[in-house]
KEZA-937015 format. One line per field, with one value per residue (C-alpha): chain; residue number from 0; y, z, x; residue in one letter. Coordinates in nm, 2 decimals. Each point is the difference from the previous one (the first is absolute). Last residue first. Example, Ala and Ser with C-alpha at 12.3 -4.5 7.8 and 13.67 -1.06 7.14 Angstrom:
<atoms>
chain = A; A
resi = 1; 0
v = -0.11; -0.34
w = 0.71; 0.07
u = 1.37; -0.14
resn = S; A
</atoms>
This chain:
<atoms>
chain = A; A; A; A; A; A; A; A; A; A; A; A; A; A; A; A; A; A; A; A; A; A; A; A; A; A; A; A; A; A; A; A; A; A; A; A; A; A; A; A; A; A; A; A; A; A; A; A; A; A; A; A; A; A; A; A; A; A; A; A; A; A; A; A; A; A; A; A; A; A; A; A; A; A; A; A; A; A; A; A; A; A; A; A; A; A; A; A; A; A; A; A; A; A; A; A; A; A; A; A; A; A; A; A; A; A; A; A; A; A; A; A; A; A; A; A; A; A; A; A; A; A; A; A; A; A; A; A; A; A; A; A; A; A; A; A; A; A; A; A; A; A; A; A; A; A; A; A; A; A; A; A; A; A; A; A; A; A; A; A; A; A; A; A; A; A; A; A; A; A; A; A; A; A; A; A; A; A; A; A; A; A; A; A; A; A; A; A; A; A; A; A; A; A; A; A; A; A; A; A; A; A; A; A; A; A; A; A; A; A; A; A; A; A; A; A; A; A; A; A; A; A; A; A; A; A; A; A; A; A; A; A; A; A; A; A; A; A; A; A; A; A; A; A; A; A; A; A; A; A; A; A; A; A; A; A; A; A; A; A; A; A; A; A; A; A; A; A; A; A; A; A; A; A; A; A; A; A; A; A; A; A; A; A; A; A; A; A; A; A; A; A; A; A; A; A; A; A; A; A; A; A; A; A; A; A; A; A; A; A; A; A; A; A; A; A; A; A; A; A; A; A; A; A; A; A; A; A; A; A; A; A; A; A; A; A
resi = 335; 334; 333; 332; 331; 330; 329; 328; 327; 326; 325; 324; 323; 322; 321; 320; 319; 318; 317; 316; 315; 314; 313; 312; 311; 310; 309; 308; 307; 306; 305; 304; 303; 302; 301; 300; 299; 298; 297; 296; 295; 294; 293; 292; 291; 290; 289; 288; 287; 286; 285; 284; 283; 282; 281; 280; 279; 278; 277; 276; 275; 274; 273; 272; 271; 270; 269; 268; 267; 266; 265; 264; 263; 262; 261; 260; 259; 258; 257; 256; 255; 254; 253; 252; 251; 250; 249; 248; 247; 246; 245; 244; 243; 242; 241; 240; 239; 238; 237; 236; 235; 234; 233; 232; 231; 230; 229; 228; 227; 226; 225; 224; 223; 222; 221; 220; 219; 218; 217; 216; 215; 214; 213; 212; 211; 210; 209; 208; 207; 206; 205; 204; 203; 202; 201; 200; 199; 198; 197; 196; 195; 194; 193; 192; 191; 190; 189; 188; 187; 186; 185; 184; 183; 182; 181; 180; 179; 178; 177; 176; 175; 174; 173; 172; 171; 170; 169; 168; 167; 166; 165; 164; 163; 162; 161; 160; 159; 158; 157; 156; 155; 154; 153; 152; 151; 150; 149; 148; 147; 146; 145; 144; 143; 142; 141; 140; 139; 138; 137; 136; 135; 134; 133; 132; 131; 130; 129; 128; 127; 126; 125; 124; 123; 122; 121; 120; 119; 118; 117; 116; 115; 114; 113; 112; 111; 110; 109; 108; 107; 106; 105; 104; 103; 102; 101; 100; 99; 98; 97; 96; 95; 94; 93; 92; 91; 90; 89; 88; 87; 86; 85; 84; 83; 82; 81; 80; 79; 78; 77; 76; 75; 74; 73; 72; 71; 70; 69; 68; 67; 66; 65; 64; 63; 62; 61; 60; 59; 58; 57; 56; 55; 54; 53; 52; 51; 50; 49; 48; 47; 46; 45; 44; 43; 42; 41; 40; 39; 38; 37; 36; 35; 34; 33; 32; 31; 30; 29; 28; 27; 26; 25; 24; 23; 22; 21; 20; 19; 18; 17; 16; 15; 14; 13; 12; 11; 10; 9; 8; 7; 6; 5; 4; 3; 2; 1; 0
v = 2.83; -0.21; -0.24; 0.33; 0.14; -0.29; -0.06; 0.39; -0.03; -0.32; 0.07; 0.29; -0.01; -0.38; -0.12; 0.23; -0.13; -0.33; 0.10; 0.19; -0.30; -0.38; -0.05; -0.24; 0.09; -0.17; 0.12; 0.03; 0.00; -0.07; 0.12; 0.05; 0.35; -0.06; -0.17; 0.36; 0.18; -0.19; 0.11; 0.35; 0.01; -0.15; 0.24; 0.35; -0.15; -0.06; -0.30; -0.40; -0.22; -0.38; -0.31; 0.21; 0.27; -0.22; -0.20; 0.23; 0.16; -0.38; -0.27; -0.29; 0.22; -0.03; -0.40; 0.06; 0.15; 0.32; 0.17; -0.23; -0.09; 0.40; -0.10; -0.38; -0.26; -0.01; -0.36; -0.09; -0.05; 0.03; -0.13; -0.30; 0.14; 0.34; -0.16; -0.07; 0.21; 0.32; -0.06; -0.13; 0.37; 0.22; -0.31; -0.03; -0.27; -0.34; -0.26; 0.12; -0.15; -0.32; 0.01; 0.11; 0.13; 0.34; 0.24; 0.04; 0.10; 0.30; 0.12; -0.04; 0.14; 0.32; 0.06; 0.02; 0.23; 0.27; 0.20; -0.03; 0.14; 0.29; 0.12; 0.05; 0.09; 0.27; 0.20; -0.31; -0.23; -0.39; -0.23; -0.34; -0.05; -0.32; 0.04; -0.02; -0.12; -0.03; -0.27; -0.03; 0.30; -0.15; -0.27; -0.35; -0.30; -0.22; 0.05; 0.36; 0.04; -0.19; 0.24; 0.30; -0.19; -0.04; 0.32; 0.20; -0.21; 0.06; 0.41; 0.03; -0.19; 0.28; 0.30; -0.12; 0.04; -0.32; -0.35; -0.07; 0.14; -0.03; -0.18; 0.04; -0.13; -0.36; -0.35; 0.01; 0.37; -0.15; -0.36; 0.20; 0.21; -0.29; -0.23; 0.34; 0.07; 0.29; -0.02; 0.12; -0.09; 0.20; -0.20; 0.25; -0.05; -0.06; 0.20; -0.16; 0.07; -0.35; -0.26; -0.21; 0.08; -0.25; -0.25; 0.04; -0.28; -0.35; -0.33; -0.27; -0.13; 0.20; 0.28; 0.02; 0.36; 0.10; 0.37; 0.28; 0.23; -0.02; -0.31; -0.09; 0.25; -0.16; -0.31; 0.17; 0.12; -0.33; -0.18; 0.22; -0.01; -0.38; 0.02; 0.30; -0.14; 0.17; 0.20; -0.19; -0.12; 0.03; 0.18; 0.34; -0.06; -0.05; 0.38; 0.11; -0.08; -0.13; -0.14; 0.33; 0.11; 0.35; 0.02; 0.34; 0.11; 0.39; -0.20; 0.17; -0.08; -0.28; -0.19; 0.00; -0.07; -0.30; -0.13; 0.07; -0.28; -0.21; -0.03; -0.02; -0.33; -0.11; 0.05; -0.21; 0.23; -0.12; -0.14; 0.22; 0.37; 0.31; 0.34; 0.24; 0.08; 0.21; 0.30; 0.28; 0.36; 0.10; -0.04; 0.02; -0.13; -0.28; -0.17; 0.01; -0.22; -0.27; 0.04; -0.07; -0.31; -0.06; 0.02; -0.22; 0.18; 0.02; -0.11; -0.37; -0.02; 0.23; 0.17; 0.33; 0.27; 0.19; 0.36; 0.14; 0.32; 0.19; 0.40; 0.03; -0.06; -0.30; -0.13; 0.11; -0.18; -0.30; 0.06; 0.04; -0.34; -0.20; 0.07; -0.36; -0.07; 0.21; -0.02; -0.14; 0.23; 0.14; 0.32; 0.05; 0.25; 0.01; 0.08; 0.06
w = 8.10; -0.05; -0.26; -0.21; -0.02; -0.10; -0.30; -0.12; 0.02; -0.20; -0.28; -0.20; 0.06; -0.02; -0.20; -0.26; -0.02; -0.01; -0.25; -0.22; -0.02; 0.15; 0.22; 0.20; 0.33; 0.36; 0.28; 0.37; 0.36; -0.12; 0.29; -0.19; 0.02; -0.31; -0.19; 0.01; -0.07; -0.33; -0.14; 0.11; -0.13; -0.33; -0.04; 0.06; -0.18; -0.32; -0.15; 0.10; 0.26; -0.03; 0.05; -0.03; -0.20; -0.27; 0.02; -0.11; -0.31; -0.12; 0.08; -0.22; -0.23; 0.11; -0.05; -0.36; 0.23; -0.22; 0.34; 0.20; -0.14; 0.17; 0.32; -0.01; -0.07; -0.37; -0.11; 0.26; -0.19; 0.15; -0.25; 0.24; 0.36; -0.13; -0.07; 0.34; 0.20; -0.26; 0.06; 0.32; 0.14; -0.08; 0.10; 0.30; 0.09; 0.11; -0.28; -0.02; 0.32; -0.15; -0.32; 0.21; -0.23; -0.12; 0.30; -0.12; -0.35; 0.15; 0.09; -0.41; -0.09; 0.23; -0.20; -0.32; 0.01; 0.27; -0.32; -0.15; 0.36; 0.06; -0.36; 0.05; 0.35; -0.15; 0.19; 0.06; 0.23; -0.02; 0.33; 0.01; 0.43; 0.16; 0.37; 0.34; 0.35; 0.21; 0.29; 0.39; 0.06; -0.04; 0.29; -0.10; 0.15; -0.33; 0.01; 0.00; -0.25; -0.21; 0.07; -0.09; -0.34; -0.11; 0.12; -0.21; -0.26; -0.06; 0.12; -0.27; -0.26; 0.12; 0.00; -0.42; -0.02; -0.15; 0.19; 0.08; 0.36; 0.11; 0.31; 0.19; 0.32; -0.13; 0.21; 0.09; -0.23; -0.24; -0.04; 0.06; -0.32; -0.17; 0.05; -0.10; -0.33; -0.10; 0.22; 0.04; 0.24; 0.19; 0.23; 0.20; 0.00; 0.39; 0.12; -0.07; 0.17; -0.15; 0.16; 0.03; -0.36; -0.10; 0.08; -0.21; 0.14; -0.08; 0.17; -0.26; -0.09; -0.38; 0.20; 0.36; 0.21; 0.21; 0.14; -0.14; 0.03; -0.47; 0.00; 0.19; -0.19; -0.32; 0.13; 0.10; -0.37; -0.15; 0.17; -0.06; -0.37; 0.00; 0.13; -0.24; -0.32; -0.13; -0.34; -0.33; -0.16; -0.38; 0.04; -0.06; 0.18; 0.32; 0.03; -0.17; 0.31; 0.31; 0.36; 0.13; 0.20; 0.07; 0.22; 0.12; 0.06; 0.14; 0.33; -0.04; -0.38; -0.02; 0.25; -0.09; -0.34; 0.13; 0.15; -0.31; -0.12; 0.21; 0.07; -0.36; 0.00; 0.31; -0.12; -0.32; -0.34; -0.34; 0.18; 0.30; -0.15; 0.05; -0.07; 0.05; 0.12; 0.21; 0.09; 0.31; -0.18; 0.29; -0.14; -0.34; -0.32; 0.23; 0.08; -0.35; -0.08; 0.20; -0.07; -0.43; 0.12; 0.23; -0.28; -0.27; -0.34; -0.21; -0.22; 0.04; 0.37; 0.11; 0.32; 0.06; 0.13; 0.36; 0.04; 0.37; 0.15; -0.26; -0.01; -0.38; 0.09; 0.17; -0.30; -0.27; 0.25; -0.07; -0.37; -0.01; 0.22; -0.18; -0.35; -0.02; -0.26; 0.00; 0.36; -0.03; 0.16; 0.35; 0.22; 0.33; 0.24; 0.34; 0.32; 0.30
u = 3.41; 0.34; -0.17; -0.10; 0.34; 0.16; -0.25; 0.03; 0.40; 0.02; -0.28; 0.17; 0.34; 0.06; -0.30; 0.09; 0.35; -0.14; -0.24; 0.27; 0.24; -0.13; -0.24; -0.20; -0.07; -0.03; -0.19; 0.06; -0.15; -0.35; -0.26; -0.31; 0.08; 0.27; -0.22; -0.21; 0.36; 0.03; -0.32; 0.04; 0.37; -0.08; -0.25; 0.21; 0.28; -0.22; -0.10; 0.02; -0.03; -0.07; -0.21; -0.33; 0.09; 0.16; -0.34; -0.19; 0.24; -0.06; 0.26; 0.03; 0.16; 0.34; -0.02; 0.20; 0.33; 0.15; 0.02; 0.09; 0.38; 0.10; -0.11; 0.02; -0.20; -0.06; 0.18; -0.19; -0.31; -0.33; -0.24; -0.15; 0.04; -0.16; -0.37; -0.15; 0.23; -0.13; -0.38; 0.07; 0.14; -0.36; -0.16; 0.08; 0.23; -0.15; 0.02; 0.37; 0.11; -0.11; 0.18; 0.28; 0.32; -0.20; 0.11; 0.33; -0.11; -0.19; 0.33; 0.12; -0.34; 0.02; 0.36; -0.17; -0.21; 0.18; 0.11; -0.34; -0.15; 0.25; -0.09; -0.36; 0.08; 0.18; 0.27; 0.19; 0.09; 0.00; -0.03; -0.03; -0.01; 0.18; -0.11; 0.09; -0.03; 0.33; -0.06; 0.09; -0.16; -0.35; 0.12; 0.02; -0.21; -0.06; -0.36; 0.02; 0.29; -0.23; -0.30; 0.21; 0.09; -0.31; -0.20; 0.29; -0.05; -0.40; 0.11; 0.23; -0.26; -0.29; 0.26; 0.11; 0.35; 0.12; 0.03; 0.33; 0.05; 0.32; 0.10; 0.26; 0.14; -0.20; -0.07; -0.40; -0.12; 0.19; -0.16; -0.37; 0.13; 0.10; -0.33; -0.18; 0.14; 0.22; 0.31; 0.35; 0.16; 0.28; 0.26; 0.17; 0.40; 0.12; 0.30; 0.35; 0.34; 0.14; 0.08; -0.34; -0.10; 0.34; -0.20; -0.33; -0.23; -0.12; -0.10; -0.03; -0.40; 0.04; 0.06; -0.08; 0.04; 0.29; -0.04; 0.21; -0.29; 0.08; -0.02; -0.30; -0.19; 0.07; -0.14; -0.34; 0.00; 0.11; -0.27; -0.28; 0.13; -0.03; -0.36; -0.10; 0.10; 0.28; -0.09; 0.04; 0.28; 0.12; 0.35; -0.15; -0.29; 0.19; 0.15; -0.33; -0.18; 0.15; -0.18; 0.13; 0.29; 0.13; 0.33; 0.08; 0.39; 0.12; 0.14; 0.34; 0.01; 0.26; -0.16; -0.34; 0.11; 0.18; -0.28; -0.20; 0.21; 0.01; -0.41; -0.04; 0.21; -0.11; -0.39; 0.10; 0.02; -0.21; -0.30; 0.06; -0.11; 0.20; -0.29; 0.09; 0.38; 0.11; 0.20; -0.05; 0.05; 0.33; 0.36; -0.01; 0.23; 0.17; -0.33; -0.15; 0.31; -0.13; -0.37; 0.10; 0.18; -0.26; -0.30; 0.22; -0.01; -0.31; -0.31; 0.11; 0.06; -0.26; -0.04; -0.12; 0.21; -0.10; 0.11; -0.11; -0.03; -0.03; 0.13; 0.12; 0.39; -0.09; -0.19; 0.32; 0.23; -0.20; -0.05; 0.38; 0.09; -0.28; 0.17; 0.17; -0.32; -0.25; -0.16; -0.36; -0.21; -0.15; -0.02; 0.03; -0.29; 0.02; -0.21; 0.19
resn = X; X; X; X; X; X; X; X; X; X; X; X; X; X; X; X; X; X; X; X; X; X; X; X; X; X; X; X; X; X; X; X; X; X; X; X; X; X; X; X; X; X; X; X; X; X; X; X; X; X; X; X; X; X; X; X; X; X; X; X; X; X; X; X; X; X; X; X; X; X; X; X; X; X; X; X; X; X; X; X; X; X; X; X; X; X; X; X; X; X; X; X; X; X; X; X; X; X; X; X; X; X; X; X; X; X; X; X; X; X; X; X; X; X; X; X; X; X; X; X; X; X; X; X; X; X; X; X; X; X; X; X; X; X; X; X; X; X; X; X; X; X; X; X; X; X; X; X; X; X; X; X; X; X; X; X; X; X; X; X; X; X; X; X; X; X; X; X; X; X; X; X; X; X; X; X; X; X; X; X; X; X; X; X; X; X; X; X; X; X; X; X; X; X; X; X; X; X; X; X; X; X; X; X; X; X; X; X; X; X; X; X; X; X; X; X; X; X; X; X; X; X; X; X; X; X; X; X; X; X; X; X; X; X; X; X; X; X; X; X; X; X; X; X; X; X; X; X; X; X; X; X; X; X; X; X; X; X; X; X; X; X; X; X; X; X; X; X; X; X; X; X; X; X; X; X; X; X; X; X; X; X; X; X; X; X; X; X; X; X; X; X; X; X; X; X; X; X; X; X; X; X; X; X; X; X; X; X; X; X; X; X; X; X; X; X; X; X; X; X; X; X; X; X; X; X; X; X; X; X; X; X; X; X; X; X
</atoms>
């Protein structure tokens, strides 16, 4: 079944109503981002989105391991597992704003190999090695527990290859461009390849901007700034840079020194100085904006590509929107 969550930062010990608020609205999934400084803890806001709903699975997107050790994330999204009935999804990424809050940068990709393969020791209930002791979760073993999928989300190749090896999940970060979905795509199927795994043994899909409105005009200055924060992920690898297209280099190149995270957020984006970095060109490229009728074409094209879900920003009307205006169209085409 395809599906289609939606993602934010949950104000402050409001995760339980903007969970219930998702289910109620038809999503199948509400995943809250994680940051330390800019808001509450993500499993304290997950555990009391269980008790407000009973079937929108719950996650969180994305945990990182340089502020919270794999058994530590591994415990608690064990308990959300448990709590919900097996409603839990575990997003983890080599961190973003989460780490540039407190002065860090992203996880370099060795150690976060390591953590990721750890973290799916824990949570199969095997024994892995931590810090050269033998580790594991022991109270998993007594408890009625069903394993949490491991979703990764990933924007340069070395992490999509990673996922496509060790992930359940793995979500596309790389805008909603056909050519870039396809370039990832490729990457991760090959890993999988390599690595032995069956295509049905991973969940392929994709972070999307989206802003509707009746205006494409309008759609694309409301989509402005949230393109540049996404782009922003893709701008940590000088190297990786030196290949993009130039439509996408021309922002990587420039956004990694002016982006300010004091602006990263839904509503905090908006007055973000990087915003106009992206030209009405590129806001097309990396995201979807204007009418139903052309959000729904673009999206359903991704959607033949064989993605399995997408992942939404919003917040208010465009959530709403998204919800009875994208989310029956979008099922309806994956079943045909």
């Amino acid at each position: 079944m395809f599906e289609i969550g939606t993602l934010t930062f949950a104000r402050p010990l409001e995760g339980a109503a903007m969970a219930a608020e998702s289910e109620g609205l038809g999503f199948d999934f509400q995943v809250f981002g994680v940051n330390d400084c800019q808001t509450t803890d993500v499993f304290t806001e997950l555990r009391m989105a269980v008790e407000s709903t009973t079937a929108i699975r719950l996650g969180c997107c994305v945990v990182n391991f340089l502020t919270r050790h794999p058994c530590v994330v591994a415990s608690a999204i064990g308990a959300i597992q448990l709590a919900s009935g097996g409603r839990a999804i575990c997003g983890v990424g080599k961190g973003d704003s989460a780490v540039g809050r407190i002065g860090l940068r992203p996880q370099r990709h060795a150690a976060f190999a390591r953590d990721l393969q750890m973290l799916q020791a824990y949570l199969k209930g095997e024994t892995t090695v931590a810090n050269g002791s033998d580790s594991s979760l022991g109270w998993l073993s007594k408890t009625a527990y069903t394993k949490v999928p491991v979703e990764v989300a990933g924007t340069g190749p070395k992490t999509l290859a990673l996922a496509g090896a060790h992930a359940d999940r793995i979500s596309l970060a790389v805008g909603a461009d056909p050519g870039r979905i396809d370039q990832a795509l490729g990457i991760v199927r090959d890993a999988a390849a390599a690595a032995g795994r069956a295509p049905s043994e991973i969940t392929i899909g994709a972070h999307i901007p989206v802003r509707i409105h009746e205006s494409r005009e309008t759609a694309i200055e409301m989509l402005r700034p949230d393109v540049v924060g996404w782009a922003h992920m893709a701008s940590f690898d000088a190297a990786q840079i030196e290949t993009h297209e130039p439509i996408l280099k021309k922002v990587t190149s420039a956004v990694h020194e002016v982006y300010s995270y004091d602006h990263h957020g839904y509503e905090e984006s908006k007055t973000s100085p990087a915003r106009h970095l992206a030209d009405d060109a590129f806001v097309d490229y990396y995201g979807v904006a204007g009418p139903p009728a052309y959000v729904i074409e673009r999206l359903c094209g991704l959607i033949d590509k064989g993605l399995s879900f997408f992942t939404v920003v919003g917040e208010g009307e465009q959530k709403l929107r998204v919800a009875k205006e994208l989310l029956p169209a979008l099922r309806e085409h994956a079943k045909a």
